[in-house]
SEDRENKOL-422817 format. One line per field, with one value per residue (C-alpha): residue number from 1; y, x, z; chain. Coordinates in Angstrom, 2 decimals. Layout:
<atoms>
nr <- c(NUM, ...)
y <- c(Y, ...)
x <- c(X, ...)
z <- c(Z, ...)
kette <- c(A, ...)
</atoms>
This chain:
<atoms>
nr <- c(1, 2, 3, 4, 5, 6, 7, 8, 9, 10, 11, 12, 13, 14, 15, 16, 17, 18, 19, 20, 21, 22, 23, 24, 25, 26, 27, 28, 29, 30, 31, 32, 33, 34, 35, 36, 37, 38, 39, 40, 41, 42, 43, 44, 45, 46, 47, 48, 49, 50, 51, 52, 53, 54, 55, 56, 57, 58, 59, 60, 61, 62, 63, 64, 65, 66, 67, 68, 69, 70, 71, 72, 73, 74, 75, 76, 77, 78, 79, 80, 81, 82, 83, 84, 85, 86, 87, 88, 89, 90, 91, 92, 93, 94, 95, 96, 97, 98, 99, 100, 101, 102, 103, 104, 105, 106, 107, 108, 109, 110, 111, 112, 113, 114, 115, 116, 117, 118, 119, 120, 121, 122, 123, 124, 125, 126, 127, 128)
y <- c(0.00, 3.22, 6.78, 9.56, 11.53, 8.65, 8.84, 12.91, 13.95, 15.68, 18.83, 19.37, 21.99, 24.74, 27.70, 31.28, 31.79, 34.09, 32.06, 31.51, 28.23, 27.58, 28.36, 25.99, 23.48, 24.44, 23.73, 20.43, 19.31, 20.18, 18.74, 15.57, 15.69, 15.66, 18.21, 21.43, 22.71, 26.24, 28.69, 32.25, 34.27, 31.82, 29.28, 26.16, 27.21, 24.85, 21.96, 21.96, 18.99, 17.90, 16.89, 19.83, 22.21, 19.31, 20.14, 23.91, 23.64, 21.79, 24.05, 27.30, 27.69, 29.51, 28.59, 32.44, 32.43, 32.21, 28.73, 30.56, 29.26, 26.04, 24.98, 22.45, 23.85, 20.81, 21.74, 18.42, 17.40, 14.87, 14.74, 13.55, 11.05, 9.40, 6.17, 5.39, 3.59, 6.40, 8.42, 6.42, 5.69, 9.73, 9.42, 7.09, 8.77, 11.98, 11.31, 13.92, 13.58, 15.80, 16.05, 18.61, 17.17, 18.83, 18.82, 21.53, 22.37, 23.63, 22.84, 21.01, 19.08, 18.11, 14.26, 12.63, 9.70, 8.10, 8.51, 7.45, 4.51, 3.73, 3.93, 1.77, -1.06, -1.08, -1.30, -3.90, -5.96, -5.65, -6.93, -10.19)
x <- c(0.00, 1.40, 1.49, -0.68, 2.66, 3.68, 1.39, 0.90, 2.34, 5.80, 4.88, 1.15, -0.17, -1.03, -3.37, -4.09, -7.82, -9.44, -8.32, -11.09, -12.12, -11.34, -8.06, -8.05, -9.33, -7.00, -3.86, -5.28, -5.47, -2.22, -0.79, -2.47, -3.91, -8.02, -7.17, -5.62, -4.71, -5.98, -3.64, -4.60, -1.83, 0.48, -1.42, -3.30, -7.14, -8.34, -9.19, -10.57, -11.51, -12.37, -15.97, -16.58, -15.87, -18.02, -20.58, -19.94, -20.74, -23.71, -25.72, -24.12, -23.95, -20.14, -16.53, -15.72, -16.36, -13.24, -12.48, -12.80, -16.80, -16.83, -13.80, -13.59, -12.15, -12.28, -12.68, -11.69, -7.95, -5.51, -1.81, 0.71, 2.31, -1.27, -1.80, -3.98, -6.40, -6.75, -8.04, -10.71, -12.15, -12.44, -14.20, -16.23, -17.56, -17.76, -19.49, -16.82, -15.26, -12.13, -9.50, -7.01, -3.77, -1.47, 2.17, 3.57, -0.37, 0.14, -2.15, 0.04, -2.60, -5.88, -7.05, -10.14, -11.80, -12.26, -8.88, -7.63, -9.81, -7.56, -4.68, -5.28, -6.90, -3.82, -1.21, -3.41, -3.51, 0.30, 1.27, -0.79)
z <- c(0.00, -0.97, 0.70, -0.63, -1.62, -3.86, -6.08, -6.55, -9.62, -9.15, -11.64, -12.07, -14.50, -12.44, -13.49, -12.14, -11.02, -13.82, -16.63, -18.97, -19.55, -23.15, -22.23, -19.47, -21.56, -24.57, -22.10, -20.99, -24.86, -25.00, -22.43, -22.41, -19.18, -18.17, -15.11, -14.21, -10.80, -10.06, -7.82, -6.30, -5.07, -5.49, -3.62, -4.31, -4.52, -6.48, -9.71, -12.80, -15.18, -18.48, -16.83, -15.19, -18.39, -19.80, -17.27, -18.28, -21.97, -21.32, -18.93, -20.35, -24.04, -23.66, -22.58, -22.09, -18.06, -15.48, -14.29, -10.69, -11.49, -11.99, -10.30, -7.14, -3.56, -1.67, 2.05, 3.40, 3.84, 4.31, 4.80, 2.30, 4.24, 5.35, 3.27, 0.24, 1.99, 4.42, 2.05, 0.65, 4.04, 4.07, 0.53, 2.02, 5.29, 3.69, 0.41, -1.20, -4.59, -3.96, -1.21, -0.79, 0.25, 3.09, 3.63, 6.37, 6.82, 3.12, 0.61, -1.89, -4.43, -4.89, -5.57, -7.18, -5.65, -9.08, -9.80, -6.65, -6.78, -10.39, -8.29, -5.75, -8.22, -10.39, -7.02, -5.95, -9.55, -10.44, -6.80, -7.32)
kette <- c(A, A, A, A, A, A, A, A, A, A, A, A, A, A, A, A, A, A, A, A, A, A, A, A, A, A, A, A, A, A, A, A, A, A, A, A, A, A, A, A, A, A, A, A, A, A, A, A, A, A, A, A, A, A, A, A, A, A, A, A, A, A, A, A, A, A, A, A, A, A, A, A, A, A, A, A, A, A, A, A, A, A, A, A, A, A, A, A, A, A, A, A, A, A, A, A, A, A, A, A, A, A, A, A, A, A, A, A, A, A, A, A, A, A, A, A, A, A, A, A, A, A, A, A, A, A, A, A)
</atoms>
């Protein structure tokens, strides 16, 4: 079983709040990637993915709107060096979809149950 901060990414794509959402969208084609972090004064304030500007398109007609609007700011968090299976307990109990992870009571990234979920099933199918 591995560590939350194992399996963060070492450089996520980080954008400022106020970037519009075709542009946020634009840089995740780009980069190959289905979410962006979102940052505020230098400082982690949120996520942003490919369902949610899904989401976006569907119930408003336009992409032009800052990613501020749609984006998540998970309230609950957990530290880096808790385990995996830590964290889905707290997805569990809490009925959330997104956890902000700490390290030095810093907000440092945000994780998705779903893809946390991925995680844990492929650890748990390459160990058989």
């Amino acid at each position: 079983m591995s560590k939350i901060s194992h399996i963060l990414l070492p450089n996520p794509v980080v954008i400022p709040t106020g970037t519009q959402l075709n542009e946020a969208a634009k840089i995740m084609k780009v980069n190959k990637i289905t979410s962006v972090l979102v940052s505020k004064n230098s400082r982690l304030a949120g996520i942003i993915s490919m369902e949610d500007i899904m989401t976006a398109v569907a119930e408003r007609d336009e992409l032009e709107i800052p990613v501020d609007e749609v984006m998540h700011s998970p309230s609950l968090t957990i530290d880096s060096e808790k385990w995996i299976l830590d964290a889905i307990v707290m997805f569990e109990h809490s009925k959330e979809s997104y956890l902000s992870i700490l390290e030095n009571a810093e907000k440092i990234g945000i994780i998705r149950y779903n893809d946390l979920l991925h995680t844990y099933r492929f650890n748990y199918e390459t160990q058989r």
